[in-house]
N, CA, C and O of each residue as an XYZ file, in Angstrom:
288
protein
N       0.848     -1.171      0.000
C       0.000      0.000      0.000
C       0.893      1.233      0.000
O       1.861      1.431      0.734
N       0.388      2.055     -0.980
C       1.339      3.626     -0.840
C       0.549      4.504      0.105
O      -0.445      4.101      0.709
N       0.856      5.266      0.164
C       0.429      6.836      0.983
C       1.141      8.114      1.225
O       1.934      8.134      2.166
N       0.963      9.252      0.466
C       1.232     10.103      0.556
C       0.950     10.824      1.588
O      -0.007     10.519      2.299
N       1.720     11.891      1.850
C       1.875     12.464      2.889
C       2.271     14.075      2.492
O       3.332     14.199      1.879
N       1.636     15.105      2.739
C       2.351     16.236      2.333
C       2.539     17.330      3.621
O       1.847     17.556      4.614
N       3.922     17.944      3.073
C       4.614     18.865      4.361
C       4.462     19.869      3.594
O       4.586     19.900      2.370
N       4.048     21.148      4.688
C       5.081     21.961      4.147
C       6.826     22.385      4.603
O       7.399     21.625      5.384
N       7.436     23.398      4.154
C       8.283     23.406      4.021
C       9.031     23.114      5.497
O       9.735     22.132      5.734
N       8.670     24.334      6.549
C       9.048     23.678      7.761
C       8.579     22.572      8.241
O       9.028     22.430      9.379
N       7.763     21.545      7.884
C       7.759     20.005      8.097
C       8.928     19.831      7.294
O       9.972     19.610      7.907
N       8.949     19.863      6.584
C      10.493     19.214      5.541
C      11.683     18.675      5.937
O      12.275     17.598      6.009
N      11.851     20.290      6.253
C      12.910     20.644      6.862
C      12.927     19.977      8.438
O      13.993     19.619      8.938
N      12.181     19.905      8.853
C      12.323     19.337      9.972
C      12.215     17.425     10.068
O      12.585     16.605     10.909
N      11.611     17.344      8.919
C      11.732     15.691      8.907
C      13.139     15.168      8.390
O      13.794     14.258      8.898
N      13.500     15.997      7.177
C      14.875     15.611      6.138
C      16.066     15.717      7.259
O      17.084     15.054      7.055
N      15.942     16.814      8.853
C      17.062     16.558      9.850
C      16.473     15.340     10.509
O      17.181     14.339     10.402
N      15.688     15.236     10.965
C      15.788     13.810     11.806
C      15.843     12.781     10.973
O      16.536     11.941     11.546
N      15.481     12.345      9.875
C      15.559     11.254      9.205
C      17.022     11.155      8.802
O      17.456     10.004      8.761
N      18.268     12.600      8.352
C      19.273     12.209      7.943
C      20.671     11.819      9.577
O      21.708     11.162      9.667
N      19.737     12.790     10.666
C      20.337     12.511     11.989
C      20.678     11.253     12.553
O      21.607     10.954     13.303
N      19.660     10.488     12.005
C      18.995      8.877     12.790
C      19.429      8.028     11.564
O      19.539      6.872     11.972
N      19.774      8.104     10.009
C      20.229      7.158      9.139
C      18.701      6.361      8.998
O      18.605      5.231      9.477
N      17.549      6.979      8.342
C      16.357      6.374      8.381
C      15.965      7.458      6.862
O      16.157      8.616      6.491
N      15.325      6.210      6.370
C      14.267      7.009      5.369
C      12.786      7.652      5.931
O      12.172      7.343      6.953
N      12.464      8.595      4.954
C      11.642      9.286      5.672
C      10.208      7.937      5.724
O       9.401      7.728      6.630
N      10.356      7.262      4.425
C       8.851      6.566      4.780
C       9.300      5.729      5.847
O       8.330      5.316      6.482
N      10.930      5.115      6.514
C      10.735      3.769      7.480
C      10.555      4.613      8.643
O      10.229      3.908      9.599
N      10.664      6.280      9.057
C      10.414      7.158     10.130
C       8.700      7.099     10.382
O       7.946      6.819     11.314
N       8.579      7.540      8.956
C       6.872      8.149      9.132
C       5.839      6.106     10.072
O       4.929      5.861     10.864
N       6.877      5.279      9.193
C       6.144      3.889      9.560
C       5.815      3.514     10.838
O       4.739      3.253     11.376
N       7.300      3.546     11.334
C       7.925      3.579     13.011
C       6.958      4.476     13.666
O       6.106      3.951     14.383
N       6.967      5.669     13.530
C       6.268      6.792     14.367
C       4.716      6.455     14.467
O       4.059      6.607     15.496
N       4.226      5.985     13.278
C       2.729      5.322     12.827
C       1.981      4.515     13.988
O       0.906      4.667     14.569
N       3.380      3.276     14.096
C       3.266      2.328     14.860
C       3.341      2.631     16.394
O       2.403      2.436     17.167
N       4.172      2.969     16.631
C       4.806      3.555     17.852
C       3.506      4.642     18.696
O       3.629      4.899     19.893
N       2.465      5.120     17.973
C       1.543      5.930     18.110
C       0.313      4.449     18.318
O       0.053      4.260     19.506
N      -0.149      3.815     17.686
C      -1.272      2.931     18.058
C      -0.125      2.164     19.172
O      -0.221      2.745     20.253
N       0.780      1.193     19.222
C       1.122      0.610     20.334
C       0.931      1.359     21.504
O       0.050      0.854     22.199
N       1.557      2.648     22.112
C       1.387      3.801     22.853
C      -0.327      3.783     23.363
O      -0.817      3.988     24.473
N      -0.947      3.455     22.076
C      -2.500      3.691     22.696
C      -3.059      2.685     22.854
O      -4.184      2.688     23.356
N      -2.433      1.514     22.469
C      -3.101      0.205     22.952
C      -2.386      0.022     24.234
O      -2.949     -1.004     24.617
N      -1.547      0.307     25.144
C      -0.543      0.130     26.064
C      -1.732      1.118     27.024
O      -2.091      0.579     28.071
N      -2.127      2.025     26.821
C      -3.094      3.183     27.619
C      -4.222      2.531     28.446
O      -4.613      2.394     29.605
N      -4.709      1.996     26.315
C      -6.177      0.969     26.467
C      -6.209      0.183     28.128
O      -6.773      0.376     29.205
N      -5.215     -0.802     27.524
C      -4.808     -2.200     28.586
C      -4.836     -1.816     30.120
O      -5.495     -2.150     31.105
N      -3.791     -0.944     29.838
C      -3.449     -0.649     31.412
C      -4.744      0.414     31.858
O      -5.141      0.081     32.975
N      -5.587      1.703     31.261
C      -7.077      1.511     31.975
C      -7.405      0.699     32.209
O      -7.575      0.633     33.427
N      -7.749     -0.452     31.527
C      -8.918     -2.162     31.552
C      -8.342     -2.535     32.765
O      -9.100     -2.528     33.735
N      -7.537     -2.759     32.887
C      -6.775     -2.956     34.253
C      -6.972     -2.502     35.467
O      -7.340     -3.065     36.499
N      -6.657     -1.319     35.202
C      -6.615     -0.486     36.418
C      -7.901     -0.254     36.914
O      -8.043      0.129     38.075
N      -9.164     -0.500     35.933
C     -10.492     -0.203     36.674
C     -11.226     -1.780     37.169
O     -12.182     -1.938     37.928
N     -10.331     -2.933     36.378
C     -10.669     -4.115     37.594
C      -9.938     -4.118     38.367
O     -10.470     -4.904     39.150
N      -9.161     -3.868     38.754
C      -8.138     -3.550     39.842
C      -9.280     -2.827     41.003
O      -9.903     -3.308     41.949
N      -9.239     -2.121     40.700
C     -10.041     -0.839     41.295
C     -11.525     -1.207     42.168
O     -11.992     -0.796     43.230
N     -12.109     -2.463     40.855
C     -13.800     -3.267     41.134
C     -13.115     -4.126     41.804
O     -13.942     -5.005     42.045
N     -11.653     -4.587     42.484
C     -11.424     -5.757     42.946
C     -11.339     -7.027     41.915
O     -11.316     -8.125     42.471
N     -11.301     -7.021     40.822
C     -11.516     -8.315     39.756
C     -10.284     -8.868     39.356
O     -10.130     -9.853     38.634
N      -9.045     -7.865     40.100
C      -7.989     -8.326     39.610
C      -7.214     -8.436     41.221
O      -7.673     -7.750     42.134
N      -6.201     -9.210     41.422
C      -5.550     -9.435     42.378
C      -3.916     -9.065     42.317
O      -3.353     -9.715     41.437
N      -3.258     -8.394     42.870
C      -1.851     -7.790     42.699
C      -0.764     -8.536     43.947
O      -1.086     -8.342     45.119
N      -0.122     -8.962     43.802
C       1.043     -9.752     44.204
C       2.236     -8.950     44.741
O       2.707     -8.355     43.771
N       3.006     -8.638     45.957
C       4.381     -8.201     46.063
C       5.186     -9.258     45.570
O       4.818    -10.419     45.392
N       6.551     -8.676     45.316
C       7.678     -9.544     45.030
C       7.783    -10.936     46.075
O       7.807    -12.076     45.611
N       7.831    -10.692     47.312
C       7.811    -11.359     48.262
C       6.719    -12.322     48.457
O       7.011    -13.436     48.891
N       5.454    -12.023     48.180
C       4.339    -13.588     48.136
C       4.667    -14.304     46.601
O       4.504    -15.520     46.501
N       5.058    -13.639     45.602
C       5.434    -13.944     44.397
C       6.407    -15.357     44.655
O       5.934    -16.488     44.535
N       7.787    -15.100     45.015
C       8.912    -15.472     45.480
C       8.054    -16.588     46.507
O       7.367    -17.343     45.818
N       7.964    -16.800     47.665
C       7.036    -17.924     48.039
C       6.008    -18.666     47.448
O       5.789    -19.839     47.748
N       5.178    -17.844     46.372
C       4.523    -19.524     45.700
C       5.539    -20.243     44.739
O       4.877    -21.054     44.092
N       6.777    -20.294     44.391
C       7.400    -20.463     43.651
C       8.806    -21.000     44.294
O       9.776    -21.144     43.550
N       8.908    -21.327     45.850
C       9.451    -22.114     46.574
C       8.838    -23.517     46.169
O       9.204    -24.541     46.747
């Protein structure tokens, strides 16, 4: 799949330094950053879902130390 993308000039300029800073083409930057943006928000997702059974009690949390004893 293609996709264009248009800058203007100060985008340009500001992508053509980080992409030549980092040794990256601009489309494997724009890809990375793409990705790096939904993982980031699926990582958010999760850890709310979590944190509000946590919260209802539905989830149970462990110290290092009872951890370390079921595993004696």
């Amino acid at each position: 799949m293609n996709v264009s993308v248009y800058l203007n000039k100060e985008e340009k300029i500001i992508a053509e330094n980080f992409t030549n800073k980092n040794g990256l083409s601009l489309s494997n930057a724009m890809k990375n950053a793409f990705f790096e943006q939904i993982e980031d928000e699926h990582d958010i997702t999760t850890t709310d879902r979590l944190l509000d059974r946590y919260e209802n009690g539905l989830e149970k949390t462990f110290t290092h130390e009872e951890i370390m004893k079921m595993f004696k």
